[in-house]
PDB file of N, CA, C and O in Angstrom, chain B, residues numbered from 101:
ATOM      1  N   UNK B 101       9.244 -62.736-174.202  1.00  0.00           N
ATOM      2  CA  UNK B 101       8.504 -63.514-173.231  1.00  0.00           C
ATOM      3  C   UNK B 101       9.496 -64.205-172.303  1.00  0.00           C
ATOM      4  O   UNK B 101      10.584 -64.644-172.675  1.00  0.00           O
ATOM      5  N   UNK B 102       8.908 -64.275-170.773  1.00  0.00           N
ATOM      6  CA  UNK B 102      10.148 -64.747-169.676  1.00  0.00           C
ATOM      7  C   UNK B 102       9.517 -66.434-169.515  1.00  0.00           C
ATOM      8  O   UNK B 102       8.324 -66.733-169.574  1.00  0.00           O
ATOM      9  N   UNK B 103      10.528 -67.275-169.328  1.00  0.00           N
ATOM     10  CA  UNK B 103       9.541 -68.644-169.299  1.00  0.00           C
ATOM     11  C   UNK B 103      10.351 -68.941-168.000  1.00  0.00           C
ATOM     12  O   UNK B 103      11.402 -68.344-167.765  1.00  0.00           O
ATOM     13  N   UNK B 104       9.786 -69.960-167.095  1.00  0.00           N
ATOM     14  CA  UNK B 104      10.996 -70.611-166.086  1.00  0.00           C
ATOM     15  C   UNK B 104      11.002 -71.851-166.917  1.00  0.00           C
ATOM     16  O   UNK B 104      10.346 -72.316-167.849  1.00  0.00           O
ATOM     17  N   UNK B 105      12.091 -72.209-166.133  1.00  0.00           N
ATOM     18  CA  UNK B 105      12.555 -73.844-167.049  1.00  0.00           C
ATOM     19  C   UNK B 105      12.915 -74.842-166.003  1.00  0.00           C
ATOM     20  O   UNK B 105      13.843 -74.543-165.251  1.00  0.00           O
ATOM     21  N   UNK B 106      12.449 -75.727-165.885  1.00  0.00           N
ATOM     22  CA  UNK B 106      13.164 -77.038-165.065  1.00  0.00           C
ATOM     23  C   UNK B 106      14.603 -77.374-165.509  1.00  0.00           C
ATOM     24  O   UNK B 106      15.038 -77.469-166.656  1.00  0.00           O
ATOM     25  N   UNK B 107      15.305 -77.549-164.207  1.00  0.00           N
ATOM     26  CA  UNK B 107      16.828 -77.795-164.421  1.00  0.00           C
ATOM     27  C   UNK B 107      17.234 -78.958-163.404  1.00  0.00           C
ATOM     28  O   UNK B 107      16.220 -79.257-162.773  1.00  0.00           O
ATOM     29  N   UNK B 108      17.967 -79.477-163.133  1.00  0.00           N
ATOM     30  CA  UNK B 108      18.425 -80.931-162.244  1.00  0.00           C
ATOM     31  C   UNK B 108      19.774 -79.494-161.477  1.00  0.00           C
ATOM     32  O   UNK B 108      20.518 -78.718-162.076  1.00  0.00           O
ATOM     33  N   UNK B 109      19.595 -79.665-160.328  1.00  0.00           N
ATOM     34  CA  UNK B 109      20.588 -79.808-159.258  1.00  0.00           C
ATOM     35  C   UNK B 109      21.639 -80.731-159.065  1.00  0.00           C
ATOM     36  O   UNK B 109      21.671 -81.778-158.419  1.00  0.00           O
ATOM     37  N   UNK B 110      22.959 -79.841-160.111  1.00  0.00           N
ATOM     38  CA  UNK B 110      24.375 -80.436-159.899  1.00  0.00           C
ATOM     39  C   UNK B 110      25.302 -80.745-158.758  1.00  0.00           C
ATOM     40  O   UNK B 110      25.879 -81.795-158.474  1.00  0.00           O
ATOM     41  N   UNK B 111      25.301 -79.220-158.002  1.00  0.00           N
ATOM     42  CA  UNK B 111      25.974 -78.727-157.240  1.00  0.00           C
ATOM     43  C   UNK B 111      25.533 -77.612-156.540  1.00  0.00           C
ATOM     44  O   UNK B 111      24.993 -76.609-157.006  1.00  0.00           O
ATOM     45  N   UNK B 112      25.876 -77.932-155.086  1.00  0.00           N
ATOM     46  CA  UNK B 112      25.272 -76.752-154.190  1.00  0.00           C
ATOM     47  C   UNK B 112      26.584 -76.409-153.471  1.00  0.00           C
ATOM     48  O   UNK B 112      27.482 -77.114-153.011  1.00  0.00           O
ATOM     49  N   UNK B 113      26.355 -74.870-153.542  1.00  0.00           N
ATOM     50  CA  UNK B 113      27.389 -74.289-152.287  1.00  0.00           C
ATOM     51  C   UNK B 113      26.683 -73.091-151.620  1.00  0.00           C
ATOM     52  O   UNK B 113      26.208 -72.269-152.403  1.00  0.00           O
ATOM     53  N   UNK B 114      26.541 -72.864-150.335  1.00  0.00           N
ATOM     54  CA  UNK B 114      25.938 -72.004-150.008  1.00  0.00           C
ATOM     55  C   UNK B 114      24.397 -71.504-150.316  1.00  0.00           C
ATOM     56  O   UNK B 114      23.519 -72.314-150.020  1.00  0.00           O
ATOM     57  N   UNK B 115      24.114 -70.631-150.711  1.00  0.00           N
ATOM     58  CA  UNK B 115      22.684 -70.377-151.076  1.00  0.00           C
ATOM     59  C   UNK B 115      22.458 -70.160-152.743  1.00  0.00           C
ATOM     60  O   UNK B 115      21.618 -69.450-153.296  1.00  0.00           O
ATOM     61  N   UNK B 116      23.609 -71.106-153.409  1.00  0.00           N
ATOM     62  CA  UNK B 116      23.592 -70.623-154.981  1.00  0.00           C
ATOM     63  C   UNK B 116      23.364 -72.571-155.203  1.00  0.00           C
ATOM     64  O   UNK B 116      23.500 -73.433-154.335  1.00  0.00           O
ATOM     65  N   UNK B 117      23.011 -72.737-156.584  1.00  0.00           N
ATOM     66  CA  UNK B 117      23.106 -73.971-156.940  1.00  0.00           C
ATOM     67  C   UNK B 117      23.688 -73.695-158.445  1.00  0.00           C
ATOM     68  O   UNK B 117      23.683 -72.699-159.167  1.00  0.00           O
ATOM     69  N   UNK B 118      24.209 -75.071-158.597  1.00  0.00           N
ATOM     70  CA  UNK B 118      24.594 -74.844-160.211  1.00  0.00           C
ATOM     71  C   UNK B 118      23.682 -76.147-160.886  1.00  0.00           C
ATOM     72  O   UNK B 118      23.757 -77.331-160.557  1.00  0.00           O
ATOM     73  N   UNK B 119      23.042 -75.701-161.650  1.00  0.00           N
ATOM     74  CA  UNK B 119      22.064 -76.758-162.757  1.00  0.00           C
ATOM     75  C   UNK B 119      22.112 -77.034-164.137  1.00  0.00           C
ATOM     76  O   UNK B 119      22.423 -76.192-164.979  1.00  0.00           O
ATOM     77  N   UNK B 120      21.751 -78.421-164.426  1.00  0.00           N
ATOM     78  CA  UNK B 120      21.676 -78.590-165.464  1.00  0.00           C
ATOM     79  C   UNK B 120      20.358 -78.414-166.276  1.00  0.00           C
ATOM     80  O   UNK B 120      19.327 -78.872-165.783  1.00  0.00           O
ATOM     81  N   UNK B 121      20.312 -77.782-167.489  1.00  0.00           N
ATOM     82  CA  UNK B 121      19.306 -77.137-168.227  1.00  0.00           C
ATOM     83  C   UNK B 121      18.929 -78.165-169.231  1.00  0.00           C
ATOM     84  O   UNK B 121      19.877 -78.540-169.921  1.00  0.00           O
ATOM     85  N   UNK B 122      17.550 -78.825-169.535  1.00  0.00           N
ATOM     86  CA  UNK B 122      17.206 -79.862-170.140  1.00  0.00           C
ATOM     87  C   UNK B 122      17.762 -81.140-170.253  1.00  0.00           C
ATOM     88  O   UNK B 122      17.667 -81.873-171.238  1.00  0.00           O
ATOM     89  N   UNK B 123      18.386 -81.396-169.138  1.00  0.00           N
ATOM     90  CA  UNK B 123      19.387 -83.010-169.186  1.00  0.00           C
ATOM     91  C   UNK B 123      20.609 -83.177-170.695  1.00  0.00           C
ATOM     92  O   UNK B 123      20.884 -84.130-171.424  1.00  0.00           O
ATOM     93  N   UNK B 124      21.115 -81.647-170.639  1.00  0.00           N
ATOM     94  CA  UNK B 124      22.336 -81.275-171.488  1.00  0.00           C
ATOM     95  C   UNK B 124      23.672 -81.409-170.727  1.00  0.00           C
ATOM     96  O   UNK B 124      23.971 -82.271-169.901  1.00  0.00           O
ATOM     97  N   UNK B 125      24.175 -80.705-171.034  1.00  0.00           N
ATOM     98  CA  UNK B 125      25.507 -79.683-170.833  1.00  0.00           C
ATOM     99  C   UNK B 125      25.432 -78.720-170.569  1.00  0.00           C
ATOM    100  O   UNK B 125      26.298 -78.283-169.812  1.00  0.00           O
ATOM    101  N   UNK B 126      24.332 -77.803-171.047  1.00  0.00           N
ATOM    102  CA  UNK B 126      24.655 -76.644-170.359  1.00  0.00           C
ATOM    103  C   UNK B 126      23.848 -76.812-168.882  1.00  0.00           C
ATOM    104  O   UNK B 126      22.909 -77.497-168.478  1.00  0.00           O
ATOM    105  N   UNK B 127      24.840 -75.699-168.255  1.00  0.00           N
ATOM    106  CA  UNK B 127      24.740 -75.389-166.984  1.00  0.00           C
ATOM    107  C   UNK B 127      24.475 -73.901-166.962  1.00  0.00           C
ATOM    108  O   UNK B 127      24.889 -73.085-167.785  1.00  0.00           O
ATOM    109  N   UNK B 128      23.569 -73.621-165.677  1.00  0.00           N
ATOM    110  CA  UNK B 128      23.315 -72.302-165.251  1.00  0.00           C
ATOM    111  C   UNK B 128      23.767 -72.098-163.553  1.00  0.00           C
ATOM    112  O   UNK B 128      24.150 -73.090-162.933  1.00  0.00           O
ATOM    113  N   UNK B 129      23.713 -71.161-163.080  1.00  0.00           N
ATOM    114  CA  UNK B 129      23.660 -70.620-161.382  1.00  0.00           C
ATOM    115  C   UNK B 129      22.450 -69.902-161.008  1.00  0.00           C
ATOM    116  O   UNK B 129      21.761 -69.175-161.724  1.00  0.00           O
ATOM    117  N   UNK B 130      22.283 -70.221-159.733  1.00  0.00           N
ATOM    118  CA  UNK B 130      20.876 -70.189-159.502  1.00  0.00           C
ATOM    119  C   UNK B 130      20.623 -69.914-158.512  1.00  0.00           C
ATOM    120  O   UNK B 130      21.162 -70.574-157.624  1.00  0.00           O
ATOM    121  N   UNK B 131      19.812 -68.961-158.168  1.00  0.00           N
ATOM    122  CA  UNK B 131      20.170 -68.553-156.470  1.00  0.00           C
ATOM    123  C   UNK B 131      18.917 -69.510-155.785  1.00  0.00           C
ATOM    124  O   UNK B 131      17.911 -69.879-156.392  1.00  0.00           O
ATOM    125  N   UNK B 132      19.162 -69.725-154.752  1.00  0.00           N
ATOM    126  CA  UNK B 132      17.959 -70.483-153.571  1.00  0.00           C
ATOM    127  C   UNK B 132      17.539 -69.666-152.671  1.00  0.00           C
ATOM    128  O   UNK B 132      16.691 -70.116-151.899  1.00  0.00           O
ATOM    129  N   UNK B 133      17.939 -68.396-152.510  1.00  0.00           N
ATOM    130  CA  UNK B 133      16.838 -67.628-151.385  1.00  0.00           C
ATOM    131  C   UNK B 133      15.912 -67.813-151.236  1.00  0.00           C
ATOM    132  O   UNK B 133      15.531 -68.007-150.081  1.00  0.00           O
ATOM    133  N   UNK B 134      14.830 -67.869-152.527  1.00  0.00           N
ATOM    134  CA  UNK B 134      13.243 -67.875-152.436  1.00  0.00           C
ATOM    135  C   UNK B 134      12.914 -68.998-152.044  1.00  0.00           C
ATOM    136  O   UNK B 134      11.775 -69.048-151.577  1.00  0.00           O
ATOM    137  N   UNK B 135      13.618 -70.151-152.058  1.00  0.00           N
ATOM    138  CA  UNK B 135      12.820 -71.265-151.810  1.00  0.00           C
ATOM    139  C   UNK B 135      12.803 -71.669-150.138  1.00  0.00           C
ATOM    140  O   UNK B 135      13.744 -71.532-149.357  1.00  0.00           O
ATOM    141  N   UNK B 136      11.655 -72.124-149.886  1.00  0.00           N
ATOM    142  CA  UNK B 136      11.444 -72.504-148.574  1.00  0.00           C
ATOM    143  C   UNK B 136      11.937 -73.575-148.377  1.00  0.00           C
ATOM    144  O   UNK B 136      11.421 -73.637-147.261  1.00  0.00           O
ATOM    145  N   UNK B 137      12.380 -74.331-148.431  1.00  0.00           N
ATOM    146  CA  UNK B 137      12.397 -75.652-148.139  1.00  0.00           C
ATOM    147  C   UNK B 137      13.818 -76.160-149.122  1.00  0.00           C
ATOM    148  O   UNK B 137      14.329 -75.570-150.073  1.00  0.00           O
ATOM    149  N   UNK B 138      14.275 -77.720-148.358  1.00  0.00           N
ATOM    150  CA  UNK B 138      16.045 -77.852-148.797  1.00  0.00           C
ATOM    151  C   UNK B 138      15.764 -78.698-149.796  1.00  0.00           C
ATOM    152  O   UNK B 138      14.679 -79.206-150.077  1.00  0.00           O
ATOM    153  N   UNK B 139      16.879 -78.828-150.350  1.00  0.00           N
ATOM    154  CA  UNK B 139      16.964 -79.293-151.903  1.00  0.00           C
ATOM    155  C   UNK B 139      18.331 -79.901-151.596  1.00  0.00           C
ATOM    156  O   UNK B 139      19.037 -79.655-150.618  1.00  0.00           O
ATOM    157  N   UNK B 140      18.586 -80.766-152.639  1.00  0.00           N
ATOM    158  CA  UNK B 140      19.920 -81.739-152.617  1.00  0.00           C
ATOM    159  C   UNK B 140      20.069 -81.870-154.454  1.00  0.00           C
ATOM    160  O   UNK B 140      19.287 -81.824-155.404  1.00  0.00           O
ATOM    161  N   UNK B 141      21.438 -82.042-154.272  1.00  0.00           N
ATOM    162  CA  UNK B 141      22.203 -82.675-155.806  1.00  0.00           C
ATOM    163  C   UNK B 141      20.686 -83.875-156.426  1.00  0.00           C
ATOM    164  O   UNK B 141      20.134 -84.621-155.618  1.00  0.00           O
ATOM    165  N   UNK B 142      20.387 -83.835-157.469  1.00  0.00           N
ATOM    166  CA  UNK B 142      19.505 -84.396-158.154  1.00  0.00           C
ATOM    167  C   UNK B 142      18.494 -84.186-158.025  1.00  0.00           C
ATOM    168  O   UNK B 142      17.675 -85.004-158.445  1.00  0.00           O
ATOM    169  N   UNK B 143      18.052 -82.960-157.367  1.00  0.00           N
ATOM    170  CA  UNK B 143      16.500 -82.575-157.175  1.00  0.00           C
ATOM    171  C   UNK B 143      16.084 -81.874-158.147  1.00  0.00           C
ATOM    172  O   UNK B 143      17.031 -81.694-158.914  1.00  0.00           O
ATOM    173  N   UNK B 144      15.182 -81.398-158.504  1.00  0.00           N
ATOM    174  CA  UNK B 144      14.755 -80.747-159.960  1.00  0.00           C
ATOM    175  C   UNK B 144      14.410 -79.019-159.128  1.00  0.00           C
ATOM    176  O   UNK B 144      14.029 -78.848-157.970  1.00  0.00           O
ATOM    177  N   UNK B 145      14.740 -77.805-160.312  1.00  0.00           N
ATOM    178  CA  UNK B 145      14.230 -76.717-159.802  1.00  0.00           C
ATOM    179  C   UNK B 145      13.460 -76.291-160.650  1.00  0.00           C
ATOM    180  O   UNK B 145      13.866 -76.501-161.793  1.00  0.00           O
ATOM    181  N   UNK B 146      12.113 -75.558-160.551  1.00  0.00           N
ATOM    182  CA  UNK B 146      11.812 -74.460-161.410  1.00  0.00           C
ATOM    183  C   UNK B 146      12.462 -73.253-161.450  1.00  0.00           C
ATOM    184  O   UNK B 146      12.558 -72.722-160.343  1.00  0.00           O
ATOM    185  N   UNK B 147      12.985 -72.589-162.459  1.00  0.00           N
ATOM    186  CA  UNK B 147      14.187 -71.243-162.157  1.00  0.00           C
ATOM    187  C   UNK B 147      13.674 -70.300-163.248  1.00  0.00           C
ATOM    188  O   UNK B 147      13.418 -70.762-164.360  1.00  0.00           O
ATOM    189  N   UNK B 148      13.546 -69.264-163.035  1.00  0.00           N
ATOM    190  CA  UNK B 148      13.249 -68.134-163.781  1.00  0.00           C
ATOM    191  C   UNK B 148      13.898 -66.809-163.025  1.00  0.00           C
ATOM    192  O   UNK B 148      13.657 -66.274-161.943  1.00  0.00           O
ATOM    193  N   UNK B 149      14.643 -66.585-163.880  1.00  0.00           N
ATOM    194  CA  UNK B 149      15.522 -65.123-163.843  1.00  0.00           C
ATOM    195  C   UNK B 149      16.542 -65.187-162.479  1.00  0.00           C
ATOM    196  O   UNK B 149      16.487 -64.299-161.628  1.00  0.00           O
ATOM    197  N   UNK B 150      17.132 -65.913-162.410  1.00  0.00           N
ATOM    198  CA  UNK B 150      18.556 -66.562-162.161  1.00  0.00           C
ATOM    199  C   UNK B 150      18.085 -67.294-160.723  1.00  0.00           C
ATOM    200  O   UNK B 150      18.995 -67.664-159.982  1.00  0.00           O
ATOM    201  N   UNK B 151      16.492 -67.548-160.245  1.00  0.00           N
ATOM    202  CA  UNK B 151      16.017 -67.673-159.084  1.00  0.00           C
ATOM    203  C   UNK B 151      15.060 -68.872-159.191  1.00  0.00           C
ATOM    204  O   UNK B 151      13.987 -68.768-159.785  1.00  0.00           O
ATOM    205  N   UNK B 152      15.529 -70.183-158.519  1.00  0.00           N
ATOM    206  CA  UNK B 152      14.535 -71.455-157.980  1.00  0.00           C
ATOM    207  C   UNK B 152      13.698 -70.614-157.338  1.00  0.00           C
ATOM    208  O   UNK B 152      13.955 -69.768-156.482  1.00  0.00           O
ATOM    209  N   UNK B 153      12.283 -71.043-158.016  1.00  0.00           N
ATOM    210  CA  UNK B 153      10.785 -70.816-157.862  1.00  0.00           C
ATOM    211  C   UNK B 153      10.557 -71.948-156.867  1.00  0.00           C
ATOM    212  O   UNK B 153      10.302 -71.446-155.772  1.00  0.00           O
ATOM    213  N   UNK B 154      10.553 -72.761-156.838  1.00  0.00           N
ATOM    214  CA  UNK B 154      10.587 -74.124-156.114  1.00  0.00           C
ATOM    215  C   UNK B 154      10.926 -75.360-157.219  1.00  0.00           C
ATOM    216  O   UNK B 154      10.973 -75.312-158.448  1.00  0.00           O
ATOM    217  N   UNK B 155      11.201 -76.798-156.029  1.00  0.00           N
ATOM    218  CA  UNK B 155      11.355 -77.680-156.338  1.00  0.00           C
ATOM    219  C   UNK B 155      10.286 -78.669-156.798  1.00  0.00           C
ATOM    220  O   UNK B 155       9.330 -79.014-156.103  1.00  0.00           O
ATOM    221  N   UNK B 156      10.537 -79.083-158.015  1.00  0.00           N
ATOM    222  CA  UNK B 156       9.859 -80.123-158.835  1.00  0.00           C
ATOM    223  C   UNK B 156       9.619 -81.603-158.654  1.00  0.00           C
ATOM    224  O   UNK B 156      10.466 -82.345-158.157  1.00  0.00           O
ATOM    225  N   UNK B 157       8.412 -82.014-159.082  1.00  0.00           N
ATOM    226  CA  UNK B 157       8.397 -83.707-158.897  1.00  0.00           C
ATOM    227  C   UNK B 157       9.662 -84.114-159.851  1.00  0.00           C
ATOM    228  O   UNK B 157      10.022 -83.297-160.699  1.00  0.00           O
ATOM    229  N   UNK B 158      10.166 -85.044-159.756  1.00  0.00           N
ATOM    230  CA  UNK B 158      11.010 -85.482-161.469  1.00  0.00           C
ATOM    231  C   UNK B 158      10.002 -85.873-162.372  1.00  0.00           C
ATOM    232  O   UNK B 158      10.154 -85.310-163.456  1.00  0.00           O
ATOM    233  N   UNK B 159       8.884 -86.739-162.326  1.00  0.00           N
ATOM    234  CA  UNK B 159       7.737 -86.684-163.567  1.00  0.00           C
ATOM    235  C   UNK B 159       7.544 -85.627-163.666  1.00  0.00           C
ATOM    236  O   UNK B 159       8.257 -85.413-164.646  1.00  0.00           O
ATOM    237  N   UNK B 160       7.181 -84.831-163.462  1.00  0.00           N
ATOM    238  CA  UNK B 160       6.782 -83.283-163.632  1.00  0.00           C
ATOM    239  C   UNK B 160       7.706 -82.389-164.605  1.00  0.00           C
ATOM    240  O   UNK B 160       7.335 -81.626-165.497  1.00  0.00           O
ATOM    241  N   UNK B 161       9.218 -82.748-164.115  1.00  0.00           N
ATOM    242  CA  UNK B 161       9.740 -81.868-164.718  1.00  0.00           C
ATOM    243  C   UNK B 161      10.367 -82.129-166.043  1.00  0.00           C
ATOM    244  O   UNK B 161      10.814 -81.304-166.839  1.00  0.00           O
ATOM    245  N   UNK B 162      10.299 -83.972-166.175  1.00  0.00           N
ATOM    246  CA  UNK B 162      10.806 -84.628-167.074  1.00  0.00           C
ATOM    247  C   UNK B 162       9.115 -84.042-168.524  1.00  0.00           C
ATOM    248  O   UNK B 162       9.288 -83.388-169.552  1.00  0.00           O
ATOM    249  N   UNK B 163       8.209 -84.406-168.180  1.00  0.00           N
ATOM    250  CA  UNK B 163       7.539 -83.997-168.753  1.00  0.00           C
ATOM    251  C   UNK B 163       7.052 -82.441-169.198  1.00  0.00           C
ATOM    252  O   UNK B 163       6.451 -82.224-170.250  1.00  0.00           O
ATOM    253  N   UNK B 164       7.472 -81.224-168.061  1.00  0.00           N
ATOM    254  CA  UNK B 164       7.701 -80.088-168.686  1.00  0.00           C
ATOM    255  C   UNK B 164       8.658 -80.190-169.928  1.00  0.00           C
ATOM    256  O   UNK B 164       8.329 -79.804-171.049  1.00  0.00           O
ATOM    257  N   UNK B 165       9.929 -80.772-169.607  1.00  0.00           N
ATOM    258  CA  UNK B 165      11.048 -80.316-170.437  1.00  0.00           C
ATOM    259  C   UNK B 165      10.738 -80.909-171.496  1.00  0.00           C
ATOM    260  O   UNK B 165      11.115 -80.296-172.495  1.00  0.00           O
ATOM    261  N   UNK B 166       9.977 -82.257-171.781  1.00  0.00           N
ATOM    262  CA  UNK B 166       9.443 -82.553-173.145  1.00  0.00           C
ATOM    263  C   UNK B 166       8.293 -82.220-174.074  1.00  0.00           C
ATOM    264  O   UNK B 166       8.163 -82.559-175.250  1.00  0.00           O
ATOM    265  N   UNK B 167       7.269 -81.295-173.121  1.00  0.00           N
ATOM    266  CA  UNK B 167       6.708 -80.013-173.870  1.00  0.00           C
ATOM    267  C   UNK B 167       7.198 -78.994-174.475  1.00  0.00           C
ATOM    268  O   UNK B 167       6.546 -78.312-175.266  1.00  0.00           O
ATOM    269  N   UNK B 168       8.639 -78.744-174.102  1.00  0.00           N
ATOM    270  CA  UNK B 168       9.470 -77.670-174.054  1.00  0.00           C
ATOM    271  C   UNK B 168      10.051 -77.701-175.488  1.00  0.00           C
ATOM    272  O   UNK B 168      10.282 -76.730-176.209  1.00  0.00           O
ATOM    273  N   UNK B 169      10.336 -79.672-175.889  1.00  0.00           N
ATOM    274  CA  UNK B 169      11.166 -79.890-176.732  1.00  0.00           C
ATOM    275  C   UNK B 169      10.237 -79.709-177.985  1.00  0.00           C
ATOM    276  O   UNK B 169      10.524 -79.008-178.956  1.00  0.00           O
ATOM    277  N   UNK B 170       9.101 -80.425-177.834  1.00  0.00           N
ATOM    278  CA  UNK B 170       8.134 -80.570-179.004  1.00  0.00           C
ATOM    279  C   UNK B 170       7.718 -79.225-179.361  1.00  0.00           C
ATOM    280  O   UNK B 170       7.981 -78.840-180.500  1.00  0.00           O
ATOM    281  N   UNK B 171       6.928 -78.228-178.324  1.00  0.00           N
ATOM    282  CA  UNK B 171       7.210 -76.861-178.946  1.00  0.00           C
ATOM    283  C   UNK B 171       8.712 -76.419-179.614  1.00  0.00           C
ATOM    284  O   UNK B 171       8.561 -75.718-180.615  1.00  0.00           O
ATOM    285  N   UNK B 172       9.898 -76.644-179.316  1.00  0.00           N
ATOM    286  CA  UNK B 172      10.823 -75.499-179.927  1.00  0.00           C
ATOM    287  C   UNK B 172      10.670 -76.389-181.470  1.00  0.00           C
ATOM    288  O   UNK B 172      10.413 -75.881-182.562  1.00  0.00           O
ATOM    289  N   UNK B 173      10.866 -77.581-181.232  1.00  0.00           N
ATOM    290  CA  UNK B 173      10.884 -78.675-182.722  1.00  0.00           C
ATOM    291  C   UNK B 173       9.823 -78.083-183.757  1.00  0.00           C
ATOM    292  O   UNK B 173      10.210 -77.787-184.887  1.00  0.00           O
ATOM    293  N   UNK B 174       7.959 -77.834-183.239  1.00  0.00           N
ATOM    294  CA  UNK B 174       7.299 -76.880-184.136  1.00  0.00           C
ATOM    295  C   UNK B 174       7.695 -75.469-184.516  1.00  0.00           C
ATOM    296  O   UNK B 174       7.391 -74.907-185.568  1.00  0.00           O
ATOM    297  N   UNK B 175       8.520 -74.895-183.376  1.00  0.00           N
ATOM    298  CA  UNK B 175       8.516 -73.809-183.901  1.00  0.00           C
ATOM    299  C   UNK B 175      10.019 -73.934-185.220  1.00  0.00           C
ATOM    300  O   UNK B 175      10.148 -72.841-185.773  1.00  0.00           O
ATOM    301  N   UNK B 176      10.638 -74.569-185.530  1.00  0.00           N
ATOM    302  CA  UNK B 176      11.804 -74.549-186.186  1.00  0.00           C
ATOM    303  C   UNK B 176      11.254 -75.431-187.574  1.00  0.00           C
ATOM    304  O   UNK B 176      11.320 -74.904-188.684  1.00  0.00           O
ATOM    305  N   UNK B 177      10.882 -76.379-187.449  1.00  0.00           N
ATOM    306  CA  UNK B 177       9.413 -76.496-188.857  1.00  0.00           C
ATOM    307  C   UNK B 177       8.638 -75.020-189.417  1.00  0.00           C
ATOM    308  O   UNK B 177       8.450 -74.600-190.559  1.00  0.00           O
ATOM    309  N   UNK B 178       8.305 -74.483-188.127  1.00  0.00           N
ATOM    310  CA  UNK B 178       7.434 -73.668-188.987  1.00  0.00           C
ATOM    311  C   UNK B 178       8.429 -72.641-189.584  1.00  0.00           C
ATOM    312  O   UNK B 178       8.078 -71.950-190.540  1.00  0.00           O
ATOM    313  N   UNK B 179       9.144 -72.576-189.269  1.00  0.00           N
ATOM    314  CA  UNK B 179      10.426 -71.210-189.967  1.00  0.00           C
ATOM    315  C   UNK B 179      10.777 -71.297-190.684  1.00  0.00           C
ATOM    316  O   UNK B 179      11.200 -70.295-191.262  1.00  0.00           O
ATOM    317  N   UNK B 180      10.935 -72.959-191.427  1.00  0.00           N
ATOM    318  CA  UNK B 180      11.293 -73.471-192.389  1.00  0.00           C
ATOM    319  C   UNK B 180      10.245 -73.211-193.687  1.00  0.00           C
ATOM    320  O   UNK B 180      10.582 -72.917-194.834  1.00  0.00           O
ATOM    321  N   UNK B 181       9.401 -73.330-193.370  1.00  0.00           N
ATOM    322  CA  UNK B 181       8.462 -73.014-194.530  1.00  0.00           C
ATOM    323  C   UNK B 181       8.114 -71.797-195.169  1.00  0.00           C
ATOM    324  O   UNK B 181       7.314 -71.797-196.105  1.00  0.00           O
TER     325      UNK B 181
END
């Protein structure tokens, strides 16, 4: 299954961005072609398959990424059993 994921906008150069993935450490690259409209360092992206879908509210994305957490947390309970 393909999911997009909300990421925070580190760094921009050109038409690529580099993001941070769940308010971690890791980082991804990310292309911006598709998106219409400009984006800056701390803006939130939706990204699926190395491509910003568009830009996110920050409630929005703060609260995706903590659906994100509570699902993986059930799914690692349930494996356990």
């Amino acid at each position: 299954m393909c999911l997009a994921v909300p990421a925070e906008i580190v760094h921009l150069e050109n038409h690529m961005a580099t993001c941070r993935v769940g308010g971690g450490e890791t980082t991804i690259q990310t292309s911006l072609l598709l998106l219409d409209e400009e984006v800056s360092v701390g803006d939130y992206l939706l990204i699926h398959a190395g491509f910003a879908l568009r830009r996110l509210d920050p409630e929005e994305a703060r609260e995706t990424l903590q659906l994100m957490r509570e699902m993986a947390d059930q799914e690692q309970a349930y494996q356990h059993w």
